[in-house]
C-alpha positions in Angstrom: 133.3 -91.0 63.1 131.8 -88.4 60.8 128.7 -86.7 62.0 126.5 -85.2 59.6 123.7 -82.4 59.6 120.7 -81.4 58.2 121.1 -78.8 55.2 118.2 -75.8 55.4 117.8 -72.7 54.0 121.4 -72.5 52.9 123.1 -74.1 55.7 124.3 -77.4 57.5 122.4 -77.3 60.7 122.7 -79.9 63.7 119.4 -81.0 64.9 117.4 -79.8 67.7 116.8 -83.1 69.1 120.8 -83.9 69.7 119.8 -87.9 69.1 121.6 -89.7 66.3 121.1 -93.0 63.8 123.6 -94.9 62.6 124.2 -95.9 59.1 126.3 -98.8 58.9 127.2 -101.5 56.0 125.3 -104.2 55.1 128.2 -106.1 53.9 129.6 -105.4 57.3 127.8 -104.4 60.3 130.8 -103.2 62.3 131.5 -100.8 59.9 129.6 -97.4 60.6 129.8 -95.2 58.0 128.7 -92.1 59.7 125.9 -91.2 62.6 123.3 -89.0 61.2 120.4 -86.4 62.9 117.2 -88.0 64.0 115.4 -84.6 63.6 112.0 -83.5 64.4 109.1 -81.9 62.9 110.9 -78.4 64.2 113.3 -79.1 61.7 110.8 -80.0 58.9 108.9 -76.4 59.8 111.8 -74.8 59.7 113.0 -76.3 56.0 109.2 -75.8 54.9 109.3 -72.0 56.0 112.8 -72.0 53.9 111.8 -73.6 50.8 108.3 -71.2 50.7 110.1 -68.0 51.3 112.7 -69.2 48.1 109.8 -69.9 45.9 108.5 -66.8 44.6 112.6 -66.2 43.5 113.4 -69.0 42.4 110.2 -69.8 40.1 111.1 -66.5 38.7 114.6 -67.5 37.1 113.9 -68.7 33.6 114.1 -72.4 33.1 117.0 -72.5 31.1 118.9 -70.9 33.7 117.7 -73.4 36.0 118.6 -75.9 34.1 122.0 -74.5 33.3 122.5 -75.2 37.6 121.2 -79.3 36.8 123.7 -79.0 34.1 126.8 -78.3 36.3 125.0 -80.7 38.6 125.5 -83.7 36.3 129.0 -82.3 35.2 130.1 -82.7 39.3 128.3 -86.1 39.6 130.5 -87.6 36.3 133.6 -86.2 38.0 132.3 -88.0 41.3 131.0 -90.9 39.7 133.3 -93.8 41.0 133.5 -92.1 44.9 129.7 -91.6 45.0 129.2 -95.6 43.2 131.3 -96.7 46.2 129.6 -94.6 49.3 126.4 -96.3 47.9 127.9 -99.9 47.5 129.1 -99.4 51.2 125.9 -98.3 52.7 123.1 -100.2 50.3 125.1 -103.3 49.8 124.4 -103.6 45.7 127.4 -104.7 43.6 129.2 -101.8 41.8 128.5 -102.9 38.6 124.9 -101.7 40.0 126.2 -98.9 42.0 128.0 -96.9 39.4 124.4 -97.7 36.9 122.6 -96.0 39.6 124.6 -93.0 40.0 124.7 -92.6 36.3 121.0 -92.7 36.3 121.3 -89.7 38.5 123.9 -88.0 35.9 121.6 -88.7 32.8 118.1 -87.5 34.8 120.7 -84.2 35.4 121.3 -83.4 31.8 117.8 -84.5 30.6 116.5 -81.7 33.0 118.9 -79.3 31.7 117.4 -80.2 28.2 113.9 -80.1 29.6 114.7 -76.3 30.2 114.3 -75.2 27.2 111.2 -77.1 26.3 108.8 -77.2 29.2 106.4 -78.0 25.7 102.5 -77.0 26.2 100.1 -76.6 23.8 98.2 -73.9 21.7 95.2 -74.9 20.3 92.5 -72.5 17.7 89.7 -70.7 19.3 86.2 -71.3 18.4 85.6 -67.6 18.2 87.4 -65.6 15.8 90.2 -62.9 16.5 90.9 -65.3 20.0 94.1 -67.1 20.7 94.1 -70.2 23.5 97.2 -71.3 24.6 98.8 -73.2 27.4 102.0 -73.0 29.3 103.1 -74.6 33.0 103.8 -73.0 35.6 105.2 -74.5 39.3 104.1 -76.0 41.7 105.4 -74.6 45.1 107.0 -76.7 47.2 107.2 -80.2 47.3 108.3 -82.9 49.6 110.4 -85.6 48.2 110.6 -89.2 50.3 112.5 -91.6 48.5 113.9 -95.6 49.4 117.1 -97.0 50.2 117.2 -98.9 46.8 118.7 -96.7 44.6 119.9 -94.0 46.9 121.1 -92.0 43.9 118.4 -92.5 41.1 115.2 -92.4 43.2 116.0 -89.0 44.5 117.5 -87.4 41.1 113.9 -88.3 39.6 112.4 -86.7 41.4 114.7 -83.4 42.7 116.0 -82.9 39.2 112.7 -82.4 37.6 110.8 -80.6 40.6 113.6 -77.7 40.5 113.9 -77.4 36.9 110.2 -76.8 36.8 110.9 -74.2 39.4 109.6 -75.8 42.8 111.1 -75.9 45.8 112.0 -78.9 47.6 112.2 -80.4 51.4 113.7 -83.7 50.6 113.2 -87.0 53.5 115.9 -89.3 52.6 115.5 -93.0 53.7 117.6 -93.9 57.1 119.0 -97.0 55.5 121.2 -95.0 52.6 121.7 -91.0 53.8 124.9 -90.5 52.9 124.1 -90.6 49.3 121.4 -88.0 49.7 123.8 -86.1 51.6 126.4 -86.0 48.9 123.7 -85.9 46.5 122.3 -82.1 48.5 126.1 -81.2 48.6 126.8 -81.8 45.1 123.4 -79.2 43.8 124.8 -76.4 46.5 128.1 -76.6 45.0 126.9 -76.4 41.4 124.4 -73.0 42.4 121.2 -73.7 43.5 120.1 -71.0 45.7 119.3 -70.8 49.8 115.9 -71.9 50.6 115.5 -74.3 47.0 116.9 -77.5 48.5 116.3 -78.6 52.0 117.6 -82.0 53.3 115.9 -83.6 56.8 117.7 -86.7 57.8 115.2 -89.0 60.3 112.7 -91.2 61.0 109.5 -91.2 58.7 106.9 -91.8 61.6 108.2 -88.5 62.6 109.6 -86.2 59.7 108.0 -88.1 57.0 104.6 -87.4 58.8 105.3 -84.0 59.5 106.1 -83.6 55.6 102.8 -84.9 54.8 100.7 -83.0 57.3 102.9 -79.8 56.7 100.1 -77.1 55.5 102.5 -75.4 53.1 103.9 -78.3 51.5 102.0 -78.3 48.1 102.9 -81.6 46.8 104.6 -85.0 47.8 106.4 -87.5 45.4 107.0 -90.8 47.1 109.1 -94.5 46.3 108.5 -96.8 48.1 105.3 -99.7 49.4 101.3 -99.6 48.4 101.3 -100.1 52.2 103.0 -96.9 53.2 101.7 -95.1 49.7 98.1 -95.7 50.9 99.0 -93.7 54.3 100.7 -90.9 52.2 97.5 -90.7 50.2 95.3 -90.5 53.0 97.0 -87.7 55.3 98.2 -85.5 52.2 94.5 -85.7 50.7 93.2 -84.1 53.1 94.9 -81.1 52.6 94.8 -81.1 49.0 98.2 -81.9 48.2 99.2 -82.9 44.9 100.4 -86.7 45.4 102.8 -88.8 43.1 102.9 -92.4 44.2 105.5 -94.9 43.3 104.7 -98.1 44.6 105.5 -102.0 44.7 105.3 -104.7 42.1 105.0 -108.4 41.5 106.9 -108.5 38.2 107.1 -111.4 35.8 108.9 -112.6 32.9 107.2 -115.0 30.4 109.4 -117.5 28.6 107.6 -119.4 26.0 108.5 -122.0 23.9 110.2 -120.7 21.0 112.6 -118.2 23.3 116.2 -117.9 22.9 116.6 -119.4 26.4 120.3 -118.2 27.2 119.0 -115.1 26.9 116.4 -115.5 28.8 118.2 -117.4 31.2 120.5 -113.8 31.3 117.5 -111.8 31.5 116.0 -113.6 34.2 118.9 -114.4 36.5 119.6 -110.3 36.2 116.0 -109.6 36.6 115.7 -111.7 39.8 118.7 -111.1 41.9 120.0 -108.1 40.7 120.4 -105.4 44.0 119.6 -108.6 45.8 116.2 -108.8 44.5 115.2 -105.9 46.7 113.8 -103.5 44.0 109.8 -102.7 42.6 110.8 -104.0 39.2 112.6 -107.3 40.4 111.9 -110.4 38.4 109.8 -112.3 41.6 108.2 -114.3 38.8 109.0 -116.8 36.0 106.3 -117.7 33.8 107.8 -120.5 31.3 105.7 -123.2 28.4 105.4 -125.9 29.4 108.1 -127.7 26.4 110.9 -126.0 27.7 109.8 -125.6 31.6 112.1 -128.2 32.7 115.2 -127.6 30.7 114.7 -123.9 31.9 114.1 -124.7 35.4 117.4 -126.4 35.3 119.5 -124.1 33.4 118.0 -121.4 36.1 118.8 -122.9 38.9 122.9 -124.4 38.2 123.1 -120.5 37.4 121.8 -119.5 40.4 123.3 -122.0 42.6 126.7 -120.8 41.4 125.9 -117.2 42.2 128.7 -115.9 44.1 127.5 -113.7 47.0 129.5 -111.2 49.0 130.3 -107.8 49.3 129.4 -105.7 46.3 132.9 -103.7 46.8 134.6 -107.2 45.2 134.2 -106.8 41.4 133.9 -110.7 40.9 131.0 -110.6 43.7 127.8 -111.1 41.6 124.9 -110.2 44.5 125.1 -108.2 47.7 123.2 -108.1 51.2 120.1 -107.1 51.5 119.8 -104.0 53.3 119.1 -105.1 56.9 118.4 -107.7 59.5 114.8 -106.9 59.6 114.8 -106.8 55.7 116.6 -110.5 56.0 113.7 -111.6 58.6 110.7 -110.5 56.5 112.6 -112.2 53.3 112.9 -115.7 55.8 109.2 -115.5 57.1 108.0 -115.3 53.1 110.2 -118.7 52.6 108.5 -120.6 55.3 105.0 -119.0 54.5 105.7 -120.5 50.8 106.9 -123.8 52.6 103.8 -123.8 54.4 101.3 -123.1 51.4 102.6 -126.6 49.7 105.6 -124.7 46.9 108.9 -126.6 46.9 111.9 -125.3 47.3 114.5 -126.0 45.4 117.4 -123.8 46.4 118.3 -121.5 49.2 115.6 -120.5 51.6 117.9 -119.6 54.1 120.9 -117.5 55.2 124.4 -117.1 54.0 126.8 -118.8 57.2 130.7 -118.3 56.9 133.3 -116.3 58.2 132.9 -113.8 55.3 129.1 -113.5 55.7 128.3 -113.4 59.5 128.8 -109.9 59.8 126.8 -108.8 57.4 122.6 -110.0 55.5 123.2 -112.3 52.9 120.6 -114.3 52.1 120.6 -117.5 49.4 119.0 -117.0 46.1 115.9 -118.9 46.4 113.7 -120.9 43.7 110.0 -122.4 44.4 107.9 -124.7 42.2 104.9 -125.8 42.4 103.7 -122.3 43.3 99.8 -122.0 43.3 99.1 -118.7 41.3 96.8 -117.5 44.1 99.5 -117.9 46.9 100.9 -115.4 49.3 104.7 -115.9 47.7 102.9 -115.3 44.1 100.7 -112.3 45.6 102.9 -110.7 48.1 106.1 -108.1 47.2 109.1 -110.2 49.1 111.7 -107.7 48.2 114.4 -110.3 47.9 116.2 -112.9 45.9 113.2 -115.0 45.9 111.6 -116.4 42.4 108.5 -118.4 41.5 108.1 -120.6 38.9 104.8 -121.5 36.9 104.4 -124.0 33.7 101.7 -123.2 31.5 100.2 -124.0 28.2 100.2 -121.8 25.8 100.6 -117.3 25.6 97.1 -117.0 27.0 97.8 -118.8 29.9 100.9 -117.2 30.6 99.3 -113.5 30.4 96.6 -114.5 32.8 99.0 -115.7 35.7 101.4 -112.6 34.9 98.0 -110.3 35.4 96.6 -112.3 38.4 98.3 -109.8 41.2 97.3 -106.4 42.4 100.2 -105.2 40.9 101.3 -104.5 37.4 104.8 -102.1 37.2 107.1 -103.9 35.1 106.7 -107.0 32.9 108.7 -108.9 30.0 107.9 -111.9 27.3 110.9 -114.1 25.6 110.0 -114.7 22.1 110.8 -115.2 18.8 107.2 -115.3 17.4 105.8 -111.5 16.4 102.4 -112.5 17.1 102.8 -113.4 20.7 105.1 -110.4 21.4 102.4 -107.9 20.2 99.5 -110.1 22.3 101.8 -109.7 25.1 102.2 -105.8 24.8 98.1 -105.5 23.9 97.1 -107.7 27.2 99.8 -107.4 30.1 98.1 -105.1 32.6 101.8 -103.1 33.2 103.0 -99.9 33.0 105.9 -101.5 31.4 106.9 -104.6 29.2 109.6 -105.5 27.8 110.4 -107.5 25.0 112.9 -110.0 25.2 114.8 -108.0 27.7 114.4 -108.7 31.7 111.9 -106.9 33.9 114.8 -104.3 35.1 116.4 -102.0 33.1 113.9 -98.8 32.8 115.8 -95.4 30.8 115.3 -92.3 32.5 114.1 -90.8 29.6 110.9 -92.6 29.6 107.9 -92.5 31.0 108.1 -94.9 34.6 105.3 -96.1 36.6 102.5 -98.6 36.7 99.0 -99.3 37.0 96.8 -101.1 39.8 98.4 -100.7 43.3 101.9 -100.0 41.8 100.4 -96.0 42.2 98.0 -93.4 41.3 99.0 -92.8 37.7 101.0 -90.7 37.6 104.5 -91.7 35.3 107.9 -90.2 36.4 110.8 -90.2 33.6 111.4 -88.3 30.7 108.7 -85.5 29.7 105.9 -87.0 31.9 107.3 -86.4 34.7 107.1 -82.6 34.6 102.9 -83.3 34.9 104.0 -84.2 38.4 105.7 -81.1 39.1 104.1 -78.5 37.0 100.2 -77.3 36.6 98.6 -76.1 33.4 98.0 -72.5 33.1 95.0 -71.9 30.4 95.1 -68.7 28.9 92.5 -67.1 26.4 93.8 -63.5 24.1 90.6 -62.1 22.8 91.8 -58.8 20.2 88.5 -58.6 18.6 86.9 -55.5 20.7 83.9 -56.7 21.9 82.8 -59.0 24.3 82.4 -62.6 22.7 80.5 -65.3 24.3 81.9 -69.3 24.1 79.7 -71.5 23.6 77.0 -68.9 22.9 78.2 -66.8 20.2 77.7 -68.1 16.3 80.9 -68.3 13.5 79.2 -66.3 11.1 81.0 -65.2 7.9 
């Protein structure tokens, strides 16, 4: 059984504590993949002094030499790409089909970074005084403390890492318990391609006890975090009150709107993708489906023979359609939101319970679900379930469909199935989402975009393509004045 360490200042380091977790397969539960350090806030101080003494070195390499590291970065992760796809399929339970997306998520977020190095863009802008320049530029941050989910074990963690060391921080990087051999692999792959001692730091454990001590750490200057409001609210109010700067990822109740006019195989694709993709257990998962009220039964039906012939198993069989979810507490939480809807008067018409059978008992494989008759207002209509669980909701008209898609405290990811201009554009104007898609499911974001959402899904901040970098980088004003005399903004008068 392999036994892994922590990685800090250079090095693979046990932990202090000598206590272990086990990472084992969803898919399997016998089968451990490796035991890994359950370290303790020594080991966080001891990556933060690391990562702080590195700082002042590595923010002085030019970007494009940074990025020129990211770029060999990507290079080893495309060599790597079917191993890694397969360490995360065995420890996070998603299909391969979605394991090898994931890890090239990772390898495109690498070479956009490298890109990124040679832009970094800021602005110049014209004085009001004569013989005065103004112009901007960014400068780092300092060093930041990454705490990513078991979702996308890859992707979550290049988002953020990639673009936090391009921009010249340093990082001390939590990964989740659930998936740390990716993060592992992931920290081995960026020492291999250059970065320096001190730039990357990896802490494997728990996060009541190294993710707290990364937030209440005094020289960590900034957090980036995936993962629940629940947990983001906690992040927000122990790092405020140090000042940190805080990027917040958070949940979502995302719908898809199919109205009457809608190519509804494609829909029907969209949706079925959308819902029980990675087992329904990610923030942009379909968990709602929004359909007129002409075609509401024909879709119902066409939904649920689709979903009833899913076939479930381990993601490491090619013909296997959807995976486990993560873990037996995971698979609880998912069974108490079925009854819960069974309680509050929705009908359900498929699954609700767990996968029995030789080839499922050692592993948490859950049915995909359907409820009708969901009231808007409802716990399973409110509430992030994180599974392969879907409402349904007939309505009248586009109106009525945007006002149940916007009646959550959520709003990440959305999408609308039309043919007709006028509702497409309504759509995009009213849904209250960081993201909408146009007849195209609710999953499915390019890492060159911007990502994020508005409401509880975080604090506004957008990670993805060139936004991203106002996470990890301030804005340095400066002002040239070469006219010889003191001039006074704001006082002084243009005159000719």
């Amino acid at each position: 059984m392999m036994e892994y360490k922590n990685y800090i200042n250079g090095k693979w380091v046990s932990s202090k504590s000598g206590k272990y977790f086990e990472n084992r397969n969803p898919a399997n539960w016998d089968e451990i993949i490796g035991i890994f350090p359950l370290s303790t806030s020594d080991e966080v101080d001891e990556a933060v002094k690391a990562a702080k003494k590195a700082f002042k070195y590595w923010a002085s390499i030019p970007a494009p030499k940074r990025g020129e590291i990211l770029r060999k970065a990507a290079e080893i992760l495309m060599k790597r790409k079917e191993e890694i796809s397969r360490i995360l399929t065995r420890e996070n339970g998603k299909i391969l089909k979605e394991a090898r997306g994931d890890t090239q998520e990772g390898i495109d977020t690498a070479f956009y970074a490298f890109g990124e190095g040679r832009r970094l863009f800021s602005y110049t802008t014209p004085s009001e005084l004569p013989n005065k320049f103004c112009l901007t530029f960014r400068r780092p941050v300092g060093v930041f403390g990454i705490i990513t989910p078991w979702n996308f074990p890859i992707a979550l963690p290049s988002w953020k890492i990639f673009p936090a060391l391009l921009a010249g921080n340093t990082v001390v990087f939590k990964p989740p318990v659930d998936a740390p051999l990716c993060a592992y692999e992931l920290v081995k792959i960026l020492e291999e391609a250059g970065v320096p001692e001190g730039v990357i730091n990896l802490v494997f454990g728990s996060g009541s006890v190294v993710g707290e001590a990364i937030l209440a750490h005094p020289d960590i200057d900034g957090i980036a975090f995936t993962g629940s409001s629940e947990v983001g609210a906690r992040i927000a109010e122990v790092a405020g009150k140090t000042l940190k700067k805080i990027s917040l990822e958070l949940g979502g109740k995302n719908a898809q709107i199919v109205m009457d006019d809608a190519n509804l195989e494609l829909a029907l694709e969209g949706a079925i993708w959308g819902a029980y993709a990675t087992a329904g257990q990610r923030c942009t998962a379909t968990s709602r489906i929004i359909v007129h009220e002409k075609v509401y039964d024909e879709f119902l039906e066409m939904f649920y023979e689709r979903a009833k012939n899913l076939k479930v198993g381990n993601g490491l069989d090619e013909s296997v359609e959807m995976g486990p979810v993560i873990n037996e507490s995971q698979l609880k939480k998912i069974h108490e939101y079925v009854e819960i809807g069974k309680k509050e008067g929705a009908k359900l018409i498929l699954g609700g319970e767990r996968l029995k059978g030789e080839e499922y008992d050692k592993g948490f494989f859950y049915k995909p679900t359907i409820f009708t008759d969901v009231s808007p207002n409802s716990r399973i209509a409110q509430e992030e379930i994180f599974g392969p669980v879907v409402c349904f909701f007939k309505v009248k008209d586009i109106d009525e469909a945007i006002e149940v898609l916007n009646n959550t405290k959520y709003g990440l990811s959305s999408s609308i199935y039309t043919q007709d201009i006028n509702k497409a554009m309504k759509a995009i104007e009213k849904i209250e989402a960081g993201i909408t898609y146009i007849n195209g499911p609710t999953i499915g974001a390019e890492c060159h975009l911007p990502f994020g959402g508005v409401k509880n899904t975080g604090n506004g901040h957008r990670e993805g393509g060139w936004t991203v970098y106002d996470i990890f980088t301030e804005i340095k004003t400066v002002y040239i004045d070469y006219s010889g005399k003191l001039q006074k903004a704001q006082i002084d008068t243009w005159e000719s």
